[in-house]
N, C-alpha and C positions, 0 to 999 in steps of 0.2 A: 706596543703590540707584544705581545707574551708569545713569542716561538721558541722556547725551553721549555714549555708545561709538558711535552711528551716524553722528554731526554731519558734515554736508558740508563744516564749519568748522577749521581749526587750532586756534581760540582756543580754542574748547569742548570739543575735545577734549581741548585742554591741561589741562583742570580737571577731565576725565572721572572721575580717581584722586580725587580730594579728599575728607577725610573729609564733605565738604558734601553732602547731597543735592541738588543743582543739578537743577532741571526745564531743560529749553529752553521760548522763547517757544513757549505754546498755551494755549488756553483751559480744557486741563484744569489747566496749573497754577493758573489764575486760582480756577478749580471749588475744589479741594481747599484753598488760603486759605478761600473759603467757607466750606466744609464744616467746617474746622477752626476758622473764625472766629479767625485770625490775622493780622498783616499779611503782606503781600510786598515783599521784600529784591530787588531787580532791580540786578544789577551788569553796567555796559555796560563793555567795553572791543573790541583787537583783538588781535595776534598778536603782531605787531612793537611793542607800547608798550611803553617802560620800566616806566615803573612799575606798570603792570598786572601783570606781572611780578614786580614787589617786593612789589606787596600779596599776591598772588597766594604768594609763599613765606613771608609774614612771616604772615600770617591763617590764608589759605585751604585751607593744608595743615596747619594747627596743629590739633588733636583739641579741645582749650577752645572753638576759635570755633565750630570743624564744630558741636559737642554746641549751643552756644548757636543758631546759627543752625536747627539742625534742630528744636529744642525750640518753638522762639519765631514762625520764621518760615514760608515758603512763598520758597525762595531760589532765582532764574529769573538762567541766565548770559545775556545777550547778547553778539551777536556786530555792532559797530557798523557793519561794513562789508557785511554780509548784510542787517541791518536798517536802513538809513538814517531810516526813516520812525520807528522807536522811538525811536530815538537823536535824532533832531530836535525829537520832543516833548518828551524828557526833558531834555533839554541844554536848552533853551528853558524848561522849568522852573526847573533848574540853577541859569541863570543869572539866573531871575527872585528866588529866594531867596538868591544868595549874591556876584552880582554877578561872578562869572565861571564859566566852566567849565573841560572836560579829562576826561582818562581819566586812570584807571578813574573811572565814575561810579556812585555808589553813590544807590540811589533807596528809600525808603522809599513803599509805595503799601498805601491798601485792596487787600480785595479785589477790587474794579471796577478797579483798576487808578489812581486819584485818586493821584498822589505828596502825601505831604503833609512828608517831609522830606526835603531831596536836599546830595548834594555831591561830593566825589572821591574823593581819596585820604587814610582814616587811618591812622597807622603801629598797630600792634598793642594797644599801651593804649589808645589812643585808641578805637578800632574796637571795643574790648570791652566800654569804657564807654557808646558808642554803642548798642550793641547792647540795654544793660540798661536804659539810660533809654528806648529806643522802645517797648520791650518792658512796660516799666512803663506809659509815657502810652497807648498803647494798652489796657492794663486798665482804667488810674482815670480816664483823662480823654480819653475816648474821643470824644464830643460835641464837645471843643476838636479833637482830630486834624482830625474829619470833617470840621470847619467851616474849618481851613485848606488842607486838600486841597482845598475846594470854590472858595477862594479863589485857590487854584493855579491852577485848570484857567478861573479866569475872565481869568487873567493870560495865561496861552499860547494860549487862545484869542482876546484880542484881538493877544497879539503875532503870533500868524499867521492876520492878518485878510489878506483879498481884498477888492476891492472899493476903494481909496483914492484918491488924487488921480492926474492921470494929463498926462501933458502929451507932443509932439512930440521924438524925440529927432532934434534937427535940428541941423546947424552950430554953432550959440553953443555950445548947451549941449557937445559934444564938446571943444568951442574949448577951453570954459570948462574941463572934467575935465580936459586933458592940462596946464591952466595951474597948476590946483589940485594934482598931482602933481607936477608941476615944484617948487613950492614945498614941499613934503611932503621933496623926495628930499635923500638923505641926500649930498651934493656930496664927502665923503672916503671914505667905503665903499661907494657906490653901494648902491641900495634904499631904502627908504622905514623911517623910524624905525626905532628900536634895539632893543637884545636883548628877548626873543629876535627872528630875524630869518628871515624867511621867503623863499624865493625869486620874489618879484613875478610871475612867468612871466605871467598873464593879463595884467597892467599894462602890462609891456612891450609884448605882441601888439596890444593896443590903441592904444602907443606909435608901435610902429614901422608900422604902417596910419595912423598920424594921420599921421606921417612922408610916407609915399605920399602921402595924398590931399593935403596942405597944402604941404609943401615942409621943414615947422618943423627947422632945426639940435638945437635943445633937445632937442625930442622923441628923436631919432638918437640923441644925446651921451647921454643918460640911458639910454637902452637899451645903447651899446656902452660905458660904463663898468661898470655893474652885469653885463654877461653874464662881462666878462672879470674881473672881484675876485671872482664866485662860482668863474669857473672856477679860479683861480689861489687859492682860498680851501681848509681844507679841508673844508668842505662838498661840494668834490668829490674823488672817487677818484683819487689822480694817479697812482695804477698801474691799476687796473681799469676804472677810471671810473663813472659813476653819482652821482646828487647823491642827497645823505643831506636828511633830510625837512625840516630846519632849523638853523640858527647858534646856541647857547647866546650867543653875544656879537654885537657889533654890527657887526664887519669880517670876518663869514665864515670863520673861524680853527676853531673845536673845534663839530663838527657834535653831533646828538643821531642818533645812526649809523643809523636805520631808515632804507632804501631804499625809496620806494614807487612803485609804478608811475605811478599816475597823473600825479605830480612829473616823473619823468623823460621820460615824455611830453609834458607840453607845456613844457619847458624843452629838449627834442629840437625839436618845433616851432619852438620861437625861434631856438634858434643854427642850424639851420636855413633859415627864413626870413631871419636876419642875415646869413646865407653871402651869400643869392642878392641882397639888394637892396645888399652891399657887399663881396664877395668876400674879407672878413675873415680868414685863416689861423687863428686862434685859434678862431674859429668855427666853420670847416669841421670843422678836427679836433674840438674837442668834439662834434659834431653826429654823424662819421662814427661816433668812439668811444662815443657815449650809445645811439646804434642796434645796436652792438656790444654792450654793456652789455645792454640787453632783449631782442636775441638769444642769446646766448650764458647772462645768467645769469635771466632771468626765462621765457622760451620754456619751454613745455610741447610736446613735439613730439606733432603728432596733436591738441594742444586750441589754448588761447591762453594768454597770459601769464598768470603768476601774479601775487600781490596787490604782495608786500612781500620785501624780506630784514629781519631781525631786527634790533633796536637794540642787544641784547643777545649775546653769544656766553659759553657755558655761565653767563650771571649776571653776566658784566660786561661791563660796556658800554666798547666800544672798543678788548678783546683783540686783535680781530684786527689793527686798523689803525694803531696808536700804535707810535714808536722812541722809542729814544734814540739820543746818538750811538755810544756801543760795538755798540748793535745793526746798525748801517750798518753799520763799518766791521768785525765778524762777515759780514756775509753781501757784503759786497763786498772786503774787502782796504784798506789803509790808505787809498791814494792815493784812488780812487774811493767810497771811503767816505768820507771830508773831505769831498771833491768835492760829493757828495749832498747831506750834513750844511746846509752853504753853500746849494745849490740849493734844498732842502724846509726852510729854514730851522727844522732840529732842533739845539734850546738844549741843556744841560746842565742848564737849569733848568727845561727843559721848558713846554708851550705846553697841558697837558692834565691828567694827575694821574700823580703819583709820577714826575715827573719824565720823562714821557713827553709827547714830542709828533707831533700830528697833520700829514702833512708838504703843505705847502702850496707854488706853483710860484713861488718867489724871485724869479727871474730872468725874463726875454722865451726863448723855445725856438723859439715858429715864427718869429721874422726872424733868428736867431741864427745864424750859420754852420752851412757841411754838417756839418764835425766836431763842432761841441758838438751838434746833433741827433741825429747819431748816436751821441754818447757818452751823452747823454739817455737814448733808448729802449736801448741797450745796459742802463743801469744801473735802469731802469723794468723789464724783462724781469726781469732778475735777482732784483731784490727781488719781484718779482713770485711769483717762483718758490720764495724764502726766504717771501713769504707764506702760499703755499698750503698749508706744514707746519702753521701754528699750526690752532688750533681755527677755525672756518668758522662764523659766522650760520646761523643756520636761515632756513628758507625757508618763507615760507604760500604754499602752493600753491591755494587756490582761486582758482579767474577769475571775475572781476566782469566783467558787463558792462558798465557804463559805461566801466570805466578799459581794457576791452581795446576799446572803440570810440575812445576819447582816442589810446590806442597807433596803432592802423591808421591813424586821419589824418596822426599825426604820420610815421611810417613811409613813406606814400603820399608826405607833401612834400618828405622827404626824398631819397625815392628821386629824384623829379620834378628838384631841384638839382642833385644828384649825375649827374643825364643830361647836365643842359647845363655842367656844371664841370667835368668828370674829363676829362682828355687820359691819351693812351697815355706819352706824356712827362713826366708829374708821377710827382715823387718814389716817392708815396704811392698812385697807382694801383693798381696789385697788392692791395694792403692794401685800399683802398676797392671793389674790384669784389669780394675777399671777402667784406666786411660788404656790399655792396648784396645780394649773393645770399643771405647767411643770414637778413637783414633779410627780404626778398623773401618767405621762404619762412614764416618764422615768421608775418608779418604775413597771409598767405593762410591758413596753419593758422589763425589767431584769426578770423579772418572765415569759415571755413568752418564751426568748431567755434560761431560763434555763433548764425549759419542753421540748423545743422545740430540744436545739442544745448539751446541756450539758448530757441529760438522751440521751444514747445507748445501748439499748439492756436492759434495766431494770436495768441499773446499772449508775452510777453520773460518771463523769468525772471530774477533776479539774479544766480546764484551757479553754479557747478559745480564739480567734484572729484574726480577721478580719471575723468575722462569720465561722470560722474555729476550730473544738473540738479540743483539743491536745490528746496524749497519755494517759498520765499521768490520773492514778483510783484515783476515789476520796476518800480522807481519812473519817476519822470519822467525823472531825468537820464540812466537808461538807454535809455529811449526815444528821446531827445535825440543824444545820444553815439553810439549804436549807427548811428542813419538819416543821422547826420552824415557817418559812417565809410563805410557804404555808400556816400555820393551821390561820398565821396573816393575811392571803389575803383573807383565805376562812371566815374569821370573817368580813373582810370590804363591803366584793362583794355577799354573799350571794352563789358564786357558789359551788357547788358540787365537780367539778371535783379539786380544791386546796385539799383538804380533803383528798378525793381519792388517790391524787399523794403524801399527806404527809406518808397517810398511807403505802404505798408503799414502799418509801423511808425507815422509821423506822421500815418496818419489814425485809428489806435488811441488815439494820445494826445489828438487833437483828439477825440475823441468819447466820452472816458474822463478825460480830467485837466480838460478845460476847467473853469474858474472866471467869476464874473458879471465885469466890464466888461474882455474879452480877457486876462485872467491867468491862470495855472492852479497848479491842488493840484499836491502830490509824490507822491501817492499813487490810488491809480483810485478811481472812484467804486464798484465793485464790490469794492474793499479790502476790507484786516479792518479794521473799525473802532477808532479809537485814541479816548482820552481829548479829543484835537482831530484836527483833517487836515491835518497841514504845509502850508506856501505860503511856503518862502522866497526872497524875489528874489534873495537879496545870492548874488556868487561870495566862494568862501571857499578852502579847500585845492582843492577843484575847481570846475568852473562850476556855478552853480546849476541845476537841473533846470530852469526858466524860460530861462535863457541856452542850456543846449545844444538845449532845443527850438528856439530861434528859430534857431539856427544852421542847425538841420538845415530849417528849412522855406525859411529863405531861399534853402541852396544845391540842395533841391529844387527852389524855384520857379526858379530860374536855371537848371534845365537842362531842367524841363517844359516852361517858359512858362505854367503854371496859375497865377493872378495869386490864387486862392485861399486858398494859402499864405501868398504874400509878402502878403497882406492880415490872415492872421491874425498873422505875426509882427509887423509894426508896429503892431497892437494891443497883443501883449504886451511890444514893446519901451517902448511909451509907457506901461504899468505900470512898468516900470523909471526911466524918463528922471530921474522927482522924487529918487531915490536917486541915481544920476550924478551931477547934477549938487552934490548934497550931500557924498557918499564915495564919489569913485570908487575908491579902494583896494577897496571889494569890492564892483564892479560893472564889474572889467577884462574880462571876454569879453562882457558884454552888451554894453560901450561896441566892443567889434573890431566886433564885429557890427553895429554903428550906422553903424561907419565902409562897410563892406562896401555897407549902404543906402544910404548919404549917395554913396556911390563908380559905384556903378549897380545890384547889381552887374553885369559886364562878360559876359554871355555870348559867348564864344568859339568860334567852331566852325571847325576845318580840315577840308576836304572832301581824302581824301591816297588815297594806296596803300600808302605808306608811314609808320604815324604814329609807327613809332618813331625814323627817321633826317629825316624832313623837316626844314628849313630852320625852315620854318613856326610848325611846333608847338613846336620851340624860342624860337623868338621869342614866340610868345605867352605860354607858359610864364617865360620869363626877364621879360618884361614885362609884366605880369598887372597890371593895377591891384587895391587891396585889395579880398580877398573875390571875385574875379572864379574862375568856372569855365570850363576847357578842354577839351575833345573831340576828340577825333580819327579817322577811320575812312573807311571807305567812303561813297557819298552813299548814302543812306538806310538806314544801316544797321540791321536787327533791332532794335529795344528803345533807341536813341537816339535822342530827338526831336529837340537839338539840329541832328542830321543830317540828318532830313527835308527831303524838297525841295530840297534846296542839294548841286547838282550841281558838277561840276571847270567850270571855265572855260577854252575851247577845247582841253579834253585835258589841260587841267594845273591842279595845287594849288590850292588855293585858300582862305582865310582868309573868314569871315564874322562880321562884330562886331557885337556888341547891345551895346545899356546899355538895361535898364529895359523890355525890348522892345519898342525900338525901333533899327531895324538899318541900318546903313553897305551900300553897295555893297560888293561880295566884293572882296578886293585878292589879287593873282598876287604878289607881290616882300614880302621882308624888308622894306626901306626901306618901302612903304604901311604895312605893319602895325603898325608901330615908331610909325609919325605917328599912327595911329589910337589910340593906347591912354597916347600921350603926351596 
């Protein structure tokens, strides 16, 4: 029976065909286990995983497993990115029984849902054998299941306990994180420990804010070696752009090709913010091209960005993106085909499989003469062009909201750079006010479409598809992400109503996620109740649901002035602090956010007529201390309080600066302002 043909999901409907009767997560599936007093088979994965994929053609479509699985069990697909909250109790089992995790995750559970055996990926004998041994211990030694399912759920419920030790996240301890990273990074590849290798992106943002507030060399060096070996790695796209989700090795060389949004948004963030506090060329351009990248290839026009491109294309992984050297020097001609070869250092013997390699940037291109840059993008175009023939990634097209709130800020700071870097006389201007405007447009489609299709009822939803909400409440991090993105929008556009909707948002989550001594669950206190109730602090591929709330409440209180917020977010920041200061590797956007605290943040306001050419508003902007918010408008404008009361000074411009609110005399002149924020 086909109960995936309606999923708002890619994944799920990938498996719609399968001879498996696949229920989706509901309590009737849970019922019918029941009723049939069988166990339940729960296999989490996503869209774009490899190997989900592999099991998924070696298993799932084979008529042996279907027959076993239908016989035996009560077998429920999930969709990891729709369900976070599933996924983090089970993976936290996962890992409590086997000592690590990953997708696909295969969970054996009662009927209540108790896993009592759990793990990944098995290839097909394996998986069959599995199958017959759960199938058996659940007949004859049913009593030993129960009783280790019960021991399961006493494991994941203390591992996502609330409630623990809690301390200031003050100066030493940041001091102390970016010291402890420093010592961690990896000084020939840039990043932090060896294969496989992920792109640090929170590490850095925390990095380069420690940078601002303190002065630290290290901190800078460690950010602008790793941004530039990822870029020049090929983990990124050197013709289309986009960073792929991770390094199979430890120098950034042969990626695991899924593209996911989340990644390239706050890795747009960074080379981004690297542009503007060092005017970096390698920067700029990844920054302008990764904004190009989630316009061009992730943009849903009329919704918001989609999730992922595919790691796989028709089954194998890499078709699209791997040469050799005959295949250069086919689609370009001898000479410029060498040429390449040399530049995207493609061996003969290859840097991938069979003799294919992934082409990664050899050489320096932005300080390199006019002509090798133009002979560059000439030969980038081209291949580009010789790309689009082969077969193409699929695309999951659902929008998450959290990662299309990650997007819009990154997008918004982007934009904000590119105001005060782009002259009419740069090379690349043309180029750059293209992608500001498709950037521009896409990012307001995602913010429209998440006001618009994702909020029901005063409350966020996770997922959508085809302009279609799914079920699926949204967790913490999307409450977090979404009201972060808002307070980022309501800083670009001046409007009111961004503000409004953040406020909104974050007083949902304080009066639904809160947890005892200032920490909070991932999931509402009116949720569907799980097995446990997630609470985890650490940032991991994205910021923890805990992190992007405090984000979003800090840079709300920074633009209200309601000291309510910023009071509950250092409570939940000092949940965090005792993990900081232990591993910061994944506690990098709680620790940005610390710094933002420790920094003031900087409330900003330009009193202008013009906030898009003032003098002003660019200075504050190019000078921001970290974490600091800027405004600009009319004196009292509609729906900004920033602007309240803070009129032009005798007829003209005028800059007004807070830290912590508490406010500087208003300065007329660039030069004041510059002093003020140094």
């Amino acid at each position: 029976m086909n109960r995936l043909v309606d999923a708002t999901s890619p994944y799920l409907l990938q498996h719609a065909d399968n001879p498996v009767d696949w229920w989706p997560w509901s309590d009737e599936a849970f019922a019918e286990a029941k009723r049939r007093d069988v166990p339940v088979l729960i296999s989490v994965g996503y869209a774009a995983c490899h190997w989900c994929h592999v099991m998924a053609h070696e298993s799932f479509e084979n008529e042996q497993v279907g027959a076993l699985m239908n016989d035996n069990f009560v077998s429920i697909k999930v969709d990891r990115e729709e369900r976070p909250d599933v996924d983090a109790v089970y993976m936290t089992a996962t890992q409590a029984m086997t000592g690590q995790g990953g997708w696909p995750m295969t969970v054996f559970a009662t009927p209540d849902g108790t896993p009592f055996f759990c793990g990944t990926y098995f290839p097909r004998p394996n998986f069959i054998q599995l199958l017959q041994s759960v199938t058996t211990a659940w007949r004859e030694q049913r009593e030993e299941v129960v009783r280790q399912g019960a021991a399961v759920v006493e494991a994941i419920g203390g591992a996502q306990a609330v409630g623990g030790p809690t301390a200031p996240l003050d100066a030493p301890l940041l001091d102390a994180a970016a010291g402890r990273l420093a010592s961690e990074y990896d000084a020939t590849n840039g990043g932090f420990g060896g294969a496989p290798k992920f792109p640090p992106h929170m590490n850095l943002l925390f990095l380069l804010r420690h940078h601002q507030r303190t002065g630290d060399p290290r901190s800078l060096e460690i950010t602008r070696h790793t941004a530039e070996a990822m870029a020049r790695g090929g983990i990124y796209d050197q013709l289309a752009s986009g960073f792929a989700r991770y390094s199979v090795d430890a120098h950034w060389t042969v990626p695991h090709f899924e593209k996911m949004l989340y990644d390239n948004a706050l890795l747009l963030r960074l080379y981004a913010k690297l542009w503007r506090l060092t005017g970096d060329p390698l920067a700029r351009r990844v920054a302008r091209d990764t904004a190009r990248f989630l316009a061009d290839e992730l943009h849903r026009p009329g919704e918001g960005f989609a999730s992922a491109l595919d790691a796989d294309t028709e089954g194998v992984e890499g078709l699209t993106y791997a040469w050799t050297p005959a295949q250069l020097v086919e689609a370009l001609g001898e000479e410029d085909g060498r040429w390449a070869t040399d530049l995207f250092a493609v061996t003969e013997e290859g840097t991938f499989e069979e003799g294919m390699s992934v082409l990664k940037l050899a050489r320096d291109v932005d300080d390199a003469a006019p002509e090798v840059r133009s002979r560059w993008q000439q030969v980038v175009g081209r291949l580009l062009s010789a790309r689009d023939t082969r077969p193409q990634p699929a695309r999951d097209d659902k929008v998450v909201a959290a990662w299309n709130g990650l997007a819009i800020t990154a997008i918004v700071e982007f934009l904000q750079v590119a105001a005060l870097y782009v002259s009419p006389q740069d090379e690349d201007a043309n180029l750059m006010d293209g992608v500001t405007i498709v950037a521009d447009g896409a990012m307001r489609d995602a913010a429209e479409h998440l006001a618009g299709v994702h909020l029901v009822d005063g409350r966020l939803r996770r997922v959508s598809r085809d302009g279609r909400v799914g079920e699926p409440a949204g967790v913490l991090e999307d409450y977090g992400c979404v009201a972060e993105a808002f307070c980022s929008l309501h800083q670009l556009t001046g409007e009111g109503r961004w503000l409004t909707l953040a406020g909104d948002l974050l007083d949902t989550a304080l009066a639904h996620f809160a947890a005892p001594g200032g920490a909070f669950y991932d999931t509402a206190d009116d949720a569907e109740r799980l097995v446990a109730r997630p609470a985890d602090p650490t940032d991991n591929a994205t910021p923890s649901g805990r992190s992007a709330l405090i984000a979003g409440l800090v840079a709300y209180s920074a633009l209200t002035g309601e000291t309510r917020y910023r009071e509950a977010a250092e409570a939940a920041l000092a949940t965090v602090a005792p993990i900081v200061g232990k591993h910061p590797r994944f506690t990098g956007y709680a620790a940005m956010v610390g710094e933002a605290l420790l920094s003031g943040p900087y409330e900003i306001a330009v009193v202008t007529d013009d906030p898009a050419g003032d003098p002003l508003v660019a200075a504050a902007r190019r000078h921001a201390p970290p974490g600091a918010v800027v405004v600009a408008g009319q004196p009292d404008q509609p729906g900004v309080p920033l602007l309240a009361d803070r009129p032009l000074v005798d007829g003209r411009s005028a800059a007004y600066v807070c830290r912590g609110f508490v406010c500087q005399r208003p300065v007329t002149s660039v030069e004041e302002l510059v002093a003020e924020l140094s």
